[in-house]
C-alpha positions in Angstrom: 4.1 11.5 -17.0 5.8 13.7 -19.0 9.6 12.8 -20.7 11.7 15.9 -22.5 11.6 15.9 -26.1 14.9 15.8 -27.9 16.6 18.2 -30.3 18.4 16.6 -33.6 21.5 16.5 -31.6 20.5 14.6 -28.8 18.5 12.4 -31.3 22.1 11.4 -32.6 24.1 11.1 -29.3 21.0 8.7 -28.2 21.1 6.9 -31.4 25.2 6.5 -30.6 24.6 5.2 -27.6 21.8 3.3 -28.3 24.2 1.2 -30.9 26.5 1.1 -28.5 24.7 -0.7 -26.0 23.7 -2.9 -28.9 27.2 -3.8 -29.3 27.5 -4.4 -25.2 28.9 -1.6 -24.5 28.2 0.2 -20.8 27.7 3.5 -19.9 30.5 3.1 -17.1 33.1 1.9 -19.4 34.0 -2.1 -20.1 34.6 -4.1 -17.1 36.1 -7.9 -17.0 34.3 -10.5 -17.2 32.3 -11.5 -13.9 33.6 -7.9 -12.6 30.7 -6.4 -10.7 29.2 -2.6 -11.0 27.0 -3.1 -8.2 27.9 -0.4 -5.4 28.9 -1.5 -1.9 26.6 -3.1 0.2 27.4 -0.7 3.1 26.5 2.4 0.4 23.0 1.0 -0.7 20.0 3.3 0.0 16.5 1.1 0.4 13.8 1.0 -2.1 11.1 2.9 -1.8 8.2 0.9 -1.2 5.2 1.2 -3.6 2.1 -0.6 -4.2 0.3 -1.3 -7.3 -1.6 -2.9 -9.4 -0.4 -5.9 -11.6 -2.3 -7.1 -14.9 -4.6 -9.7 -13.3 -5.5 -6.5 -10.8 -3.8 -7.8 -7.8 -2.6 -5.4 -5.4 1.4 -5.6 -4.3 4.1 -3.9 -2.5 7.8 -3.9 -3.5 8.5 -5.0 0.3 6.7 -8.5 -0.3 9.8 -9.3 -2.7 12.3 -9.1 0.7 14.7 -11.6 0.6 14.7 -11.4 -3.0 16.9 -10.2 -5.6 14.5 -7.7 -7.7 15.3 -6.1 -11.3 12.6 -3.2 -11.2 12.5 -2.2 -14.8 10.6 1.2 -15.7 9.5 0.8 -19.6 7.1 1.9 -22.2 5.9 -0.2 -24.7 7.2 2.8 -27.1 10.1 2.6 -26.1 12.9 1.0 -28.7 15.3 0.1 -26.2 12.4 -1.4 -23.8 11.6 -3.6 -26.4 15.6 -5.3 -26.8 15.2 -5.9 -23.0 11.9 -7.5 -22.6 13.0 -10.8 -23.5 16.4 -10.6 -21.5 14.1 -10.2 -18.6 11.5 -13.0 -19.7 14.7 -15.2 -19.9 16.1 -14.0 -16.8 13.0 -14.4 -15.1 12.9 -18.4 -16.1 16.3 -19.0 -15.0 16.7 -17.5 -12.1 13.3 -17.4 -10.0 14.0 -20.7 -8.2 17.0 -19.2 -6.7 15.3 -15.9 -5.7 14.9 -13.3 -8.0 11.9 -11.6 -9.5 11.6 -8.9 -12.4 9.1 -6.2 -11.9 7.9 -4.2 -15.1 6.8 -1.0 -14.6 5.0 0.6 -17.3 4.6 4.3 -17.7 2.7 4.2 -20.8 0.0 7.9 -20.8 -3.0 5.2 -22.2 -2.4 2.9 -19.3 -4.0 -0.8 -19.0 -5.9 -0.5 -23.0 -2.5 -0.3 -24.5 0.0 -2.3 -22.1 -2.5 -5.3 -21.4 -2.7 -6.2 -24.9 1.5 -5.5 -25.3 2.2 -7.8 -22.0 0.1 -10.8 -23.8 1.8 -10.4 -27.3 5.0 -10.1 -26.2 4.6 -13.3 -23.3 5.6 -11.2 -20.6 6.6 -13.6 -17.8 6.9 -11.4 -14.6 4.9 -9.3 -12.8 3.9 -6.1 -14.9 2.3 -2.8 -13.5 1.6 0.7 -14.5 3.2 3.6 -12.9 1.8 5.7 -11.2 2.9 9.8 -10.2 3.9 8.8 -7.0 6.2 5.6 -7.8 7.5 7.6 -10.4 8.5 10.6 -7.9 10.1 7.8 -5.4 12.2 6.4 -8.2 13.1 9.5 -10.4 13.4 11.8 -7.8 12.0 15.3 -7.9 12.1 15.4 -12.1 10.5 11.9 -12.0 11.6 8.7 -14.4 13.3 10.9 -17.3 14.4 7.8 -19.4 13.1 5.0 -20.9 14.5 2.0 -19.6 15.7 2.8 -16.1 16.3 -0.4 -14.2 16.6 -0.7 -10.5 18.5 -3.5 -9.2 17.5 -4.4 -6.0 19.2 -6.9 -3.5 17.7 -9.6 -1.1 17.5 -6.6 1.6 15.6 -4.4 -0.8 18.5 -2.4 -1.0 19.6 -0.4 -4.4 22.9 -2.4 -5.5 22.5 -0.2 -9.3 20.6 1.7 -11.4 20.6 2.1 -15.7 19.2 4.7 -17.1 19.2 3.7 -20.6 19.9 0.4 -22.5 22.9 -1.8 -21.4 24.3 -5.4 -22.1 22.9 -8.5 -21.2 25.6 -9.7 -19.6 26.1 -6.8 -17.6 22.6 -7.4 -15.9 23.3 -11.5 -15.9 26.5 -10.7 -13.9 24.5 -8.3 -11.5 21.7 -11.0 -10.7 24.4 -13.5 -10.6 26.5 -12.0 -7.7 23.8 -10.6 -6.1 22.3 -14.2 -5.9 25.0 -15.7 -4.1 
């Protein structure tokens, strides 16, 4: 799992929008309040299915969360950004699993299990956690594989693609997302 090194001038346009997405901003612009970026439910491509292991070495498949709303979050525990979001998701996680929604952590760290294990137990990681492997990363990042650190799939109760964030965005924006998609 390789990801493209940046020159000083990508560093800084990263760093912008990293303090951008601090401040709430969203790559697609500002929206209104409750005002959905989810795409149309007749435009949604399926999830690939994958199966993996999670931290207590249990084996699952993205299609046992049908008929839930799934936020499938690839992270590193590098990864500045990752690390704002964890606790969103943690939070997210508490609030909303009665009413049939999941988070899924995907973590594409090189060291694997030695070095997210330990991360996923100091940092109270609620929801199911995993480490990537090639292939999921080739069904979620297409040909190139996951480029970015965080890329969230958001994934509705047909295991359909309602969006995807490359890159850090607001709270909110994700709370909205989960919200409509739950109804």
């Amino acid at each position: 799992m390789q990801f493209r090194v940046m020159g000083s001038l990508a560093a800084t346009f990263l760093m912008l929008g990293l303090t951008m997405g601090l401040a709430g901003c969203s790559p697609r612009g500002s929206r209104a309040e409750g005002a959905s970026s989810a795409r149309p439910a007749e435009k949604r491509k399926p999830a690939p299915d994958f199966q993996l292991k999670d931290a207590n070495g249990q084996t699952f498949h993205l299609a046992d969360y049908k008929g839930k709303v799934v936020l499938l979050n690839f992270w590193a525990t590098w990864c500045g950004p990752c690390k704002i979001e964890i606790p969103w998701f943690a939070e997210f996680e508490r609030e909303y699993k009665d009413r049939g929604f999941a988070v899924i952590g995907i973590a594409m760290d090189d060291e694997g299990w030695p070095v997210v294990k330990p991360y996923v137990d100091r940092r109270q990681m609620n929801y199911r956690v995993a480490v990537g492997s090639p292939e999921v990363e080739q069904l979620y990042g297409g040909g190139e594989g996951i480029e970015s650190l965080p890329t969230t799939f958001v994934i509705d109760r047909q295991g359909k693609v309602a969006d995807v964030h490359i890159g850090l965005i607001g709270k909110s924006d994700y709370k909205d997302e989960i919200e409509e998609l739950l109804r």
